[in-house]
C-alpha positions as CSV (number, residue, x, y, z in Angstrom):
1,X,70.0,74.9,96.9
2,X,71.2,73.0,93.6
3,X,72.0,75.7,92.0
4,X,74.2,77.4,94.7
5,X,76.0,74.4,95.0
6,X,77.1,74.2,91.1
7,X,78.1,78.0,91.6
8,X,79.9,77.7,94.3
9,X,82.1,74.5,92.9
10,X,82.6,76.3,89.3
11,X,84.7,79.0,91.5
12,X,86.4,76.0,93.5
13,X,90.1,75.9,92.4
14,X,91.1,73.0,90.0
15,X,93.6,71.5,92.7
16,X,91.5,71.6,95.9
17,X,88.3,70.0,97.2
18,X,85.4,72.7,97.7
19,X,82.4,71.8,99.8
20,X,79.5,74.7,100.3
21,X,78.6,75.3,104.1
22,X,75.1,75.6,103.6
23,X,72.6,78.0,101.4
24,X,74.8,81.6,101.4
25,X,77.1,80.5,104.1
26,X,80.7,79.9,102.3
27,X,83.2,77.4,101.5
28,X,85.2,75.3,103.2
29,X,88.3,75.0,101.1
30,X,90.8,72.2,101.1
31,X,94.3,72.6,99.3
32,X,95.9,70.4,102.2
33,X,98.3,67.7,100.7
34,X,98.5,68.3,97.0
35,X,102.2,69.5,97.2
36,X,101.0,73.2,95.8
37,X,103.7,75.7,95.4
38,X,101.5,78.5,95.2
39,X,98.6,79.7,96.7
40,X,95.4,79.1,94.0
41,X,92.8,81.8,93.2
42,X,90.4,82.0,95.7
43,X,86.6,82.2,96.1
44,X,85.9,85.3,98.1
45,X,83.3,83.8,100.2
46,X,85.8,81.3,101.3
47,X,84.8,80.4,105.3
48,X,87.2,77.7,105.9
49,X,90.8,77.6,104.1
50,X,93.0,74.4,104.1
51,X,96.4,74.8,102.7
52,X,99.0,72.9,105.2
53,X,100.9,70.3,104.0
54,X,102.5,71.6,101.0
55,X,105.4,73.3,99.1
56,X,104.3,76.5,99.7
57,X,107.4,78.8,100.1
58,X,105.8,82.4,100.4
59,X,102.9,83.8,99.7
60,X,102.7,86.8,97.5
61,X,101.4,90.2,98.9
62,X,98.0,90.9,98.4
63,X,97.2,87.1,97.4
64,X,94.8,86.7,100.5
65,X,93.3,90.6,101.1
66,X,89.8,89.5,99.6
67,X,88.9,86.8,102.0
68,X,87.0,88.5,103.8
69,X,84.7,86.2,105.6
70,X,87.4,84.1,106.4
71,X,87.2,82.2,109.9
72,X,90.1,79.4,110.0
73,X,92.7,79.2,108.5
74,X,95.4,76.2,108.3
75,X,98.6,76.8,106.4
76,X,101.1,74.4,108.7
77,X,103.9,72.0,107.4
78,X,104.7,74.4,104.3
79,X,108.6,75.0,103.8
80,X,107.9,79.1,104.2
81,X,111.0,81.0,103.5
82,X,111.2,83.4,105.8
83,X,113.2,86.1,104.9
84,X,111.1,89.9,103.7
85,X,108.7,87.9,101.6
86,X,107.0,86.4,104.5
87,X,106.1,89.4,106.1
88,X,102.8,90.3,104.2
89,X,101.6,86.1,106.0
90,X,103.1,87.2,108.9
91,X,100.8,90.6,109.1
92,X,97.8,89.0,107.5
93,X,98.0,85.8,109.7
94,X,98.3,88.7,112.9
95,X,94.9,89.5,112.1
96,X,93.3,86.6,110.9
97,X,94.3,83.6,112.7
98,X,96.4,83.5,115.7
99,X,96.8,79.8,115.9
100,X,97.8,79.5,112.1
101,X,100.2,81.7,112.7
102,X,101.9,80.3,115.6
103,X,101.6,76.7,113.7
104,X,103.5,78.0,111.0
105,X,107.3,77.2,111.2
106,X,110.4,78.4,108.9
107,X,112.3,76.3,106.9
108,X,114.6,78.8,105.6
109,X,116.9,80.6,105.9
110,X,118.7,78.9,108.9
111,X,119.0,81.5,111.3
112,X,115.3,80.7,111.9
113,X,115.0,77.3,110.7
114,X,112.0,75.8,112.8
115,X,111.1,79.1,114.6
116,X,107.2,79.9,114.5
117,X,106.0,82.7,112.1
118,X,104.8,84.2,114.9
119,X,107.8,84.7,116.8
120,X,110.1,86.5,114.0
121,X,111.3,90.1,114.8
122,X,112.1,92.6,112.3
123,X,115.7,91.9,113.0
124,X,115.2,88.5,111.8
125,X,113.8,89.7,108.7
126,X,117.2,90.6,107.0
127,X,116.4,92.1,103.8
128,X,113.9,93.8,105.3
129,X,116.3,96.0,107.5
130,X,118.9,96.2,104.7
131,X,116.2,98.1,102.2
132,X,115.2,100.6,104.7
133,X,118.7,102.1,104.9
134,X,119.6,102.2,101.4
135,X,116.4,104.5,100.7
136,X,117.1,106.5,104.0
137,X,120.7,106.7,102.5
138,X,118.8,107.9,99.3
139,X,117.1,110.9,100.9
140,X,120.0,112.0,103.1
141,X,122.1,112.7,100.1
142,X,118.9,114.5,98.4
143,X,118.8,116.3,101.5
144,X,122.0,117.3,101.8
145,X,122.1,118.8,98.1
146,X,118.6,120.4,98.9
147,X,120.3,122.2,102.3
148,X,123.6,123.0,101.2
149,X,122.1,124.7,97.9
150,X,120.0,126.7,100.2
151,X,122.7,127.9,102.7
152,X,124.6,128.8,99.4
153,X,121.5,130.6,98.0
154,X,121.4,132.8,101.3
155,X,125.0,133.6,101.4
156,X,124.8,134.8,97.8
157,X,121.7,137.0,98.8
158,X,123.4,137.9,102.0
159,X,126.8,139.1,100.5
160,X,124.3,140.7,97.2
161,X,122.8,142.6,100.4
162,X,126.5,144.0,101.6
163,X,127.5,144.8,98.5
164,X,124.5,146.7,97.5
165,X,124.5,148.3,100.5
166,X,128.1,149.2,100.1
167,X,127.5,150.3,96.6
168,X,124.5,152.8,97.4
169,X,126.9,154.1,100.3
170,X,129.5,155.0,98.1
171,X,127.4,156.0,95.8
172,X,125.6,158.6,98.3
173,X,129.0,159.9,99.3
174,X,130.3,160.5,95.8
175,X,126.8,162.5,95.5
176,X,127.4,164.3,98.6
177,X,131.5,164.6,98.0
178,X,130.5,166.6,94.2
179,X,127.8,168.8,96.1
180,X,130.5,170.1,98.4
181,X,132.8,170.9,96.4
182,X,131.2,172.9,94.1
């Protein structure tokens, strides 16, 4: 047991409080109040997480995937910016923790100043919806280029197709026309 608990505190993060939840059970994790701007490395066995009462802004995508075992999570009074950054919390916190999410509020921008995490629409997400049509705007002109080449191709082969024809007819008549004759 002595030595599972000086394992488990090596991983603990330098700026939070670790406590072990028994022999092989987790970590409860507290980061709460210790004006953090970003989210520490994380123990993966981490059971309970603590991080309201911070600076924290956003957290990047992908920071949070290998908590696995998580089972609560409190990430309240943070200043989270909520513009396309915060969707990655907002998607993670859908299937983690329902009440973390709906404690969460926005600070910024102030469209959405005080609104909960959980309430913000993709509309409200404004960089979000401004990507999306720049690629789409990408692909239409590839498109485009892509159909309009092959509607060229096929009238080329088309009008190849009448003029051979047209050829070989007048070819076949000139043939028949010197036959005649003679």
């Amino acid at each position: 047991s002595l030595l599972f608990h000086v394992t488990q505190t090596e991983v603990c993060p330098p700026s939070c409080n670790c406590k072990p939840l028994g022999e092989m059970k987790g970590l409860h994790i507290d980061c709460s109040s210790r004006k953090l701007t970003a989210v520490p490395a994380l123990p993966v066995d981490t059971k309970r997480l603590y991080l309201h009462n911070n600076s924290l802004t956003s957290v990047p995508a992908g920071a949070l995937d290998a908590l696995r075992s998580l089972e609560e999570v409190k990430i309240s009074d943070n200043p989270w910016n909520c513009d396309c950054h915060i969707l990655y919390l907002k998607l993670w916190l859908e299937d983690v923790s329902a009440p973390s999410l709906a404690d969460a509020r926005c600070a910024s921008p102030a469209p959405v100043r005080m609104k909960p995490l959980g309430q913000l629409t993709g509309n409200e997400l404004g960089i979000c919806k401004r990507l999306l049509p720049i690629k789409c705007l990408e692909f239409f002109w590839r498109d485009l280029i892509l159909i309009a080449g092959a509607i060229i191709t096929l009238i080329l082969v088309a009008w190849a197709l009448k003029f051979s024809k047209k050829l070989v007819c007048q070819i076949n008549f000139s043939q028949y026309a010197s036959r005649h004759r003679l």
